[in-house]
C-alpha positions in Angstrom: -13.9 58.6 -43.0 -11.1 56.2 -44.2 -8.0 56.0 -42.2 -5.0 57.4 -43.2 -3.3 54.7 -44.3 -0.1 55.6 -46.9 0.2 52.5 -49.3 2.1 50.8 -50.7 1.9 48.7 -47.2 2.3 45.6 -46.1 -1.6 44.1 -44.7 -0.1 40.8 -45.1 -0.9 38.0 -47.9 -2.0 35.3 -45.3 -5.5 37.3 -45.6 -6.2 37.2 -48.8 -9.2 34.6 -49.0 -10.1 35.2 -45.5 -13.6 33.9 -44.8 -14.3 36.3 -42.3 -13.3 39.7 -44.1 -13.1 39.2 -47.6 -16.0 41.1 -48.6 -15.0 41.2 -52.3 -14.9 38.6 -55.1 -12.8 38.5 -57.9 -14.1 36.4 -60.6 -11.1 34.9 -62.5 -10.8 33.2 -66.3 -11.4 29.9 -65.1 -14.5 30.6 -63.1 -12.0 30.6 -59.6 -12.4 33.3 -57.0 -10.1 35.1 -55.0 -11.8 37.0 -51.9 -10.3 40.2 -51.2 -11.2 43.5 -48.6 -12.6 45.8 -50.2 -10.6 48.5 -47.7 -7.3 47.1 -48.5 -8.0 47.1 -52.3 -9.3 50.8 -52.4 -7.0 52.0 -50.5 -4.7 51.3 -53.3 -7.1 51.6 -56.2 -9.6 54.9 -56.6 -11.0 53.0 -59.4 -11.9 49.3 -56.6 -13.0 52.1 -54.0 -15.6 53.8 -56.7 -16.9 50.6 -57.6 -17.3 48.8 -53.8 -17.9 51.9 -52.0 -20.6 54.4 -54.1 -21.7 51.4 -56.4 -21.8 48.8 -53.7 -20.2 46.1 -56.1 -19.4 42.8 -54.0 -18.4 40.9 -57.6 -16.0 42.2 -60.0 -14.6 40.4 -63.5 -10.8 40.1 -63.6 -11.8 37.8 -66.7 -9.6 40.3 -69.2 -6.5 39.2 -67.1 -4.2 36.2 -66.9 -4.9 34.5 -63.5 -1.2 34.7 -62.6 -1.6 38.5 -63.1 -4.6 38.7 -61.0 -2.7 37.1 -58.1 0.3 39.4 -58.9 -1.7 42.4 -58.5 -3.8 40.9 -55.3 -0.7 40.4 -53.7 0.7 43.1 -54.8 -2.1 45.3 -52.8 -1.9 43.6 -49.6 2.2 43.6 -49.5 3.0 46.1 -51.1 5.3 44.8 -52.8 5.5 42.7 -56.4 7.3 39.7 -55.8 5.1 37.8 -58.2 5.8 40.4 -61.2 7.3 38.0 -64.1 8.2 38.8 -67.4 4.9 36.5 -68.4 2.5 38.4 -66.5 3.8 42.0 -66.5 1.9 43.4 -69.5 -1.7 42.1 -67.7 -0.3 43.4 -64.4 1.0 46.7 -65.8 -2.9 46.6 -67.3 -4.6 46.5 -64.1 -2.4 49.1 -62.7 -3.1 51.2 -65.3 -7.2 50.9 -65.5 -7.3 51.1 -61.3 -5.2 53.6 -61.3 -2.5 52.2 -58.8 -0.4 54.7 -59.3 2.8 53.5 -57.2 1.8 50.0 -59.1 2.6 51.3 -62.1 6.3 53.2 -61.3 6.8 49.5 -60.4 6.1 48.3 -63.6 8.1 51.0 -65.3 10.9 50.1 -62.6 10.6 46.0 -63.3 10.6 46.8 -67.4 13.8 49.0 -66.9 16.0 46.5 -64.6 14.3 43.1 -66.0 12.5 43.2 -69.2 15.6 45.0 -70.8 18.1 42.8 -69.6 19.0 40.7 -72.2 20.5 37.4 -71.2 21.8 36.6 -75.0 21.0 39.6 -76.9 18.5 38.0 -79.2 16.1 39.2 -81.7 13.6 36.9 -79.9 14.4 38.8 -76.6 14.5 42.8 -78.5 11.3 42.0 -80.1 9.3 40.5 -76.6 10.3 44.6 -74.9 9.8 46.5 -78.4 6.1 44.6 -78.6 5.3 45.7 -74.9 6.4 49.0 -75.2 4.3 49.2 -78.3 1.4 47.8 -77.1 1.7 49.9 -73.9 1.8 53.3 -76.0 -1.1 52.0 -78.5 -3.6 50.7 -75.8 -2.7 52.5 -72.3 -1.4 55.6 -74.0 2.0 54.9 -71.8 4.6 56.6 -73.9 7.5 56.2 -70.7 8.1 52.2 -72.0 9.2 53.1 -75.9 11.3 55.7 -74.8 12.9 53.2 -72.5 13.3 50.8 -75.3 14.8 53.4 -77.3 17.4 54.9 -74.7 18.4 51.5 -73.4 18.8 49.1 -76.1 21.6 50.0 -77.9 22.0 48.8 -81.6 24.8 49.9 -84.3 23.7 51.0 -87.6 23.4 47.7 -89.0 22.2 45.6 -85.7 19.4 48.1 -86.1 18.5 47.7 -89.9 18.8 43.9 -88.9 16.3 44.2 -85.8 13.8 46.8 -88.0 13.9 44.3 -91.3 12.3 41.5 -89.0 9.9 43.7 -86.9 8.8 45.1 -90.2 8.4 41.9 -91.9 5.1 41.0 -93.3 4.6 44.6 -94.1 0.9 44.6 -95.2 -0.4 42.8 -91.8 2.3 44.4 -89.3 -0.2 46.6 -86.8 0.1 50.3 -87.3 1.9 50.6 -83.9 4.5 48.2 -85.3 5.1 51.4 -87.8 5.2 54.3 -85.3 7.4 52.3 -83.0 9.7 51.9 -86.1 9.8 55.0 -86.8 10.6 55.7 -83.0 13.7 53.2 -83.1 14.8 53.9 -86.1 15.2 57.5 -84.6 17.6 59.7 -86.9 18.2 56.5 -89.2 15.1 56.7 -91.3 16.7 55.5 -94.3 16.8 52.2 -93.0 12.3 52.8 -93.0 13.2 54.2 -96.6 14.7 50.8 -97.4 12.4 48.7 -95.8 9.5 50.3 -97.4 11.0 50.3 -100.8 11.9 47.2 -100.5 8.1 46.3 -100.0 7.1 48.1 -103.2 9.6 46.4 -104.9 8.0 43.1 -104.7 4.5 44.6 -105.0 5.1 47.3 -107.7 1.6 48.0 -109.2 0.2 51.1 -107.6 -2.8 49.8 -107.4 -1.9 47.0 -104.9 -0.4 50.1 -102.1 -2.1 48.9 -99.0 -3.4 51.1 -95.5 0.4 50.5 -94.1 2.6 52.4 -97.2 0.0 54.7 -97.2 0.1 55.3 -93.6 4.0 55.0 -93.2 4.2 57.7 -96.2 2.1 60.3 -93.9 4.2 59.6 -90.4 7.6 59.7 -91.9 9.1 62.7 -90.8 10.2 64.1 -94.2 12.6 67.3 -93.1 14.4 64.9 -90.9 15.3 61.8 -94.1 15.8 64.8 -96.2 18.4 66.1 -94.2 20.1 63.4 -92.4 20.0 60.9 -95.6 19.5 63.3 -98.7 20.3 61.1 -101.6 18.3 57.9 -100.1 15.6 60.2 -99.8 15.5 61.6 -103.4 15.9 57.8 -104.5 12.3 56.9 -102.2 11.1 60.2 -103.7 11.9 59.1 -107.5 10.9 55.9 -106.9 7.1 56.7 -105.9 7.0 59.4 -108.8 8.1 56.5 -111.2 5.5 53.7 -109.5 2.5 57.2 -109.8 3.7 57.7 -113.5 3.3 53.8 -114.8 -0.2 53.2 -112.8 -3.2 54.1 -114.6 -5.4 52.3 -112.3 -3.9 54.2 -108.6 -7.1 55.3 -106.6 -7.6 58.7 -106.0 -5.9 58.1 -102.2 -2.8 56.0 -103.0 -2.1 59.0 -105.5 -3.3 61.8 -103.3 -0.9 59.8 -100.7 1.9 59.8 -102.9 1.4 63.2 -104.4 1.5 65.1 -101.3 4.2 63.0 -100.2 6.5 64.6 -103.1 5.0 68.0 -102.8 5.7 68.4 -98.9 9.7 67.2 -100.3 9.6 70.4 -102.6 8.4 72.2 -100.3 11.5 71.5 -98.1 13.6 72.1 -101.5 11.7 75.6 -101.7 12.4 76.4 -98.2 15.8 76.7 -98.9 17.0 73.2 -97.0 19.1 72.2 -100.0 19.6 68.1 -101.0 23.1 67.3 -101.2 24.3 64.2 -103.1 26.6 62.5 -100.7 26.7 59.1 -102.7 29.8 57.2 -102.8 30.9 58.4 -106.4 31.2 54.6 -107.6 27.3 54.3 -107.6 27.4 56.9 -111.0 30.4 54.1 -112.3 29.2 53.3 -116.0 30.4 50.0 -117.4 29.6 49.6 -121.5 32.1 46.4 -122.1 32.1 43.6 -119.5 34.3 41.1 -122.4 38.0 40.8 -121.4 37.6 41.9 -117.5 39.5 39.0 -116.5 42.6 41.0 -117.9 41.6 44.4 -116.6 39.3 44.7 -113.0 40.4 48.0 -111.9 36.9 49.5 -111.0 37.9 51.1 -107.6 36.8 48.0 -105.7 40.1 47.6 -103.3 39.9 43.8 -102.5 39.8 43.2 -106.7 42.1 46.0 -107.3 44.3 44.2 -105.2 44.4 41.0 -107.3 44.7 42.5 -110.5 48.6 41.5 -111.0 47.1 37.7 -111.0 43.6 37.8 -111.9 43.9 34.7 -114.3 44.9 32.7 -111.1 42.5 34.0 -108.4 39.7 35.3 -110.3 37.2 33.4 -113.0 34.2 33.2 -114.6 31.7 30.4 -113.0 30.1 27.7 -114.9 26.2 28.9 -115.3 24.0 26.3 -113.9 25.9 24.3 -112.5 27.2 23.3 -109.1 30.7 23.5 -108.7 32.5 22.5 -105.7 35.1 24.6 -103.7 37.0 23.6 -100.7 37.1 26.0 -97.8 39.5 26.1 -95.0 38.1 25.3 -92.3 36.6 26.4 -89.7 35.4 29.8 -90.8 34.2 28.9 -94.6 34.3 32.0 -96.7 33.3 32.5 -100.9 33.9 35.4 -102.6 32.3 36.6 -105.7 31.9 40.2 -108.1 29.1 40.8 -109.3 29.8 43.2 -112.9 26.5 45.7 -112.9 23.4 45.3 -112.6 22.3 43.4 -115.8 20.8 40.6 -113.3 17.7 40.9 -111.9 15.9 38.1 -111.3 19.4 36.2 -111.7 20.4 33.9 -108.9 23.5 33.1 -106.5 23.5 30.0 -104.6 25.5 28.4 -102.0 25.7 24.6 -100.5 27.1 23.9 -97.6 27.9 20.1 -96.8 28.0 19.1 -93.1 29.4 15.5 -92.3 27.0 15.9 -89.4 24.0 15.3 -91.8 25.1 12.5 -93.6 26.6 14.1 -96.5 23.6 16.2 -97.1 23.9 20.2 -96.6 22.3 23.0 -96.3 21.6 26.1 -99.3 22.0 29.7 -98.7 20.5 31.9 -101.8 20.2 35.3 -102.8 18.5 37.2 -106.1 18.1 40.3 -107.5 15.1 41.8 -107.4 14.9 45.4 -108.5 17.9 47.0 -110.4 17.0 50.3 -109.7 16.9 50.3 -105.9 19.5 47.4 -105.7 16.8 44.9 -103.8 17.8 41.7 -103.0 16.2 38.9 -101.1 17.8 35.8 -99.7 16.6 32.5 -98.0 18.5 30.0 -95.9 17.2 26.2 -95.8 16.9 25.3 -92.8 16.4 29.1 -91.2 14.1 31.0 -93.0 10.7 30.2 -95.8 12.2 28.4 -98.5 10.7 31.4 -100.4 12.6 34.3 -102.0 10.9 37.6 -101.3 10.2 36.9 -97.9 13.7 38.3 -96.3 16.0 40.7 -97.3 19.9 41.7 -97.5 19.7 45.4 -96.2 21.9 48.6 -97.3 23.0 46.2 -100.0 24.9 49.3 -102.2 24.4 50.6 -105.3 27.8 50.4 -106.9 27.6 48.8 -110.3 30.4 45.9 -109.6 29.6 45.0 -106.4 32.2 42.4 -104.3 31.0 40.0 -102.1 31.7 38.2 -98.7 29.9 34.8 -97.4 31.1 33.8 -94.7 29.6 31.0 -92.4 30.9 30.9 -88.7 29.6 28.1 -85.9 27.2 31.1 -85.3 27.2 33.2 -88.1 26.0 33.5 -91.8 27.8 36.9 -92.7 27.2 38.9 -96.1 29.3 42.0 -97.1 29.3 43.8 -100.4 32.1 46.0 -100.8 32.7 46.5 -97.3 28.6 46.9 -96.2 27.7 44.3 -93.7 23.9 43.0 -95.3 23.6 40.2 -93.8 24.4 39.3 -89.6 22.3 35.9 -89.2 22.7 34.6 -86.1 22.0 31.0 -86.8 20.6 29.9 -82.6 18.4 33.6 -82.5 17.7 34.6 -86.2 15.7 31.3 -87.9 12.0 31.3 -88.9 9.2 29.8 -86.0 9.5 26.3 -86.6 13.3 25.7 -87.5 14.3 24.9 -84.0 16.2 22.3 -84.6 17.1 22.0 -88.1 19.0 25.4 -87.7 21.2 23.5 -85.4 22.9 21.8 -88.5 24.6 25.1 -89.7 26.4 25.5 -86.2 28.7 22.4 -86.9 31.6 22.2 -89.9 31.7 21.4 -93.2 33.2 19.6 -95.5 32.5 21.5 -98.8 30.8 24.4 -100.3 29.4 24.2 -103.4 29.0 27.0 -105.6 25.8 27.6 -108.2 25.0 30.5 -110.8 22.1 32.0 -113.5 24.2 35.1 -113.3 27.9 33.7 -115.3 28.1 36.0 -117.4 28.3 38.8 -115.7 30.1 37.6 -112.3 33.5 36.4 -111.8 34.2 33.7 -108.8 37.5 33.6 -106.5 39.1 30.3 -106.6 40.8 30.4 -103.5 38.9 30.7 -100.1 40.3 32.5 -97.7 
């Protein structure tokens, strides 16, 4: 009969790889051992005492674990406590916890992942996305549901932090994992509009029906549909529309991506039936209709504040741009800022450019871009040299509105790149956190000054440029 012995206790780490009573080997990676007692380890683990004691196991394989977990969790047995628990080792240790069923083990883990793993140090996407993964790995593979609602209740985003942080973990759509999508949906809470726009946002830039891949079709069957309908009711009818349009011009959908899609917009009038009305609460500019876009240098009074503000000297502070060409404007240093109105949306596939020239890399600069993609959902992708893919349609401006003039912010900071239209934050990237794998270091030239920004245009015609930078 086993002694009762309470654990977690301390047996003391000086005998672990004793000679004379480690009875037990643990076979590690590298084809090391570390000799263990088999009493000490099943007192803590059910799973260890099953195996030593009824199987009569002398060897077991810790090769699925990191060695640096291994000796985490040895220790861990014999002191009872987890002085070795890193951030580097705690998924592998939270692991073995978890399949030998150390059950105080494991509150630890929740306890380190809590007061460790989400404390941030600089608030980083690079830091959010290391706790989101092992929280979603946690719930996929060990069924541990306890870390994602951590994740959610502890890390605290605003509404557009939270589009930012989503847009990135989302990125990649067709190869993201599936539990990338549920523990979207789980962040993204109430806010599913911001799923809405990331997913049509995807089919913008892959519109053929045919091409829907396992992850719409799968993100179309977990969205929670009475929830979107009635916390963002226009946004959904827009998703709603959108798919019926994307059904009605394929001829060549398989039977599931149009079964998909179909029930989709069946179980949305369904809620319609039900009673749980759709309100339109759209800002009442998105409906603005503009038929004459000659003489608007005389007359910009289409409810956009900042514009409606200049009107009394519009020939002096507003203007058309040259169309392909760079011109070059000098900002006031040190925050440089560019603004520009964009008059409806007669430019997709146009594009707005910036340069930015730093003394710091010998005259040379760096080019911020953005283009319209799709008119209908107002989809527009950006790149950043230097930051990102030097590849439109591989990042996004998010909650970009739907106003037909639309009135634009850049602004560049020593940390910042910053894009609002008409008073919507799309753009937050932070230029030390935010960049692309492998843009380390030439990131670093957008945190230093500049001494001019250059301006470039396919979109003239229908855009107007202020000439002074505030």
């Amino acid at each position: 009969m086993k002694p009762r012995i309470r654990v977690p206790a301390n047996f003391g780490k000086e005998h672990i790889n004793s000679p004379v009573h480690g009875n037990i080997k643990l076979k590690l990676k590298d084809g090391q051992e570390i000799k263990v007692n088999s009493i000490i380890m099943s007192l803590n683990s059910p799973v260890i005492d099953n195996l030593t004691s009824n199987l009569t196991q002398s060897t077991l394989e810790m090769d699925d674990f990191t060695n640096s977990a291994v000796d985490c969790f040895v220790e861990s047995m014999y002191t009872g406590d987890v002085e070795k628990l890193e951030k580097l080792n705690f998924e592998d240790v939270n692991k073995m916890a978890h399949v030998f069923k150390v059950g105080w083990l494991s509150k630890k883990c929740v306890l380190f992942y809590k007061t460790d793993i989400l404390k941030f140090e600089n608030n980083s996407y690079r830091e959010i996305e290391f706790a989101c993964e092992i929280a979603s790995r946690a719930h996929f593979h060990l069924k541990q549901k306890q870390f994602v609602s951590l994740f959610v209740k502890h890390v605290t985003f605003d509404l557009v932090s939270k589009n930012t942080f989503l847009q990135r973990y989302l990125a990649g759509f067709a190869k993201v994992p599936r539990r990338r999508i549920d523990t979207s949906l789980a962040v993204a809470s109430k806010d599913l509009n911001i799923i809405g726009n990331c997913l049509t946002a995807y089919l913008s830039s892959n519109f053929e029906c045919a091409k829907f891949d396992e992850n719409v079709l799968y993100l179309l069957q977990k969205l929670d549909i009475g929830k979107f309908s009635q916390t963002y009711p226009s946004q959904f009818e827009e998703l709603v529309n959108f798919l019926s349009e994307i059904l009605e011009e394929s001829e060549s959908a398989c039977d599931e991506v149009k079964s998909t899609i179909t029930s989709f917009i069946k179980r949305r009038r369904t809620i319609v039936e039900k009673g749980e009305e759709i309100q339109d609460t759209d800002n009442a500019n998105s409906e603005m209709q503009l038929e004459d876009f000659e003489g608007l240098e005389e007359n910009i009074d289409f409810g956009c504040k900042d514009v409606q503000s200049q009107t009394a000297n519009v020939r002096s502070v507003w203007r058309r741009p040259l169309e392909n060409q760079w011109e070059v404007i000098q900002p006031s240093p040190p925050i440089h800022s560019v603004q520009f109105i964009t008059l409806g949306e007669t430019g997709q596939q146009r594009r707005i450019g910036l340069y930015f020239r730093f003394p710091a890399d010998k005259g040379l600069g760096r080019g911020f871009e953005m283009k319209c993609e799709n008119i209908g959902t107002s989809v527009w992708s950006y790149f950043i040299s230097g930051c990102t893919n030097s590849q439109l349609k591989s990042e996004f401006l998010y909650n970009v509105p739907r106003d037909k003039v639309k009135h634009w912010t850049v602004t560049k900071t020593f940390t910042h790149l910053n894009v609002t239209c008409n008073d919507v934050t799309v753009l937050n990237f932070n230029f030390a956190t935010d960049h692309s794998t492998g843009f380390e270091n030439s990131s670093q030239v957008w945190v230093g000054n500049c001494s001019s920004v250059l301006f470039w245009t396919t979109y003239a015609e229908n855009l107007l440029l202020k000439s002074q930078v505030t």
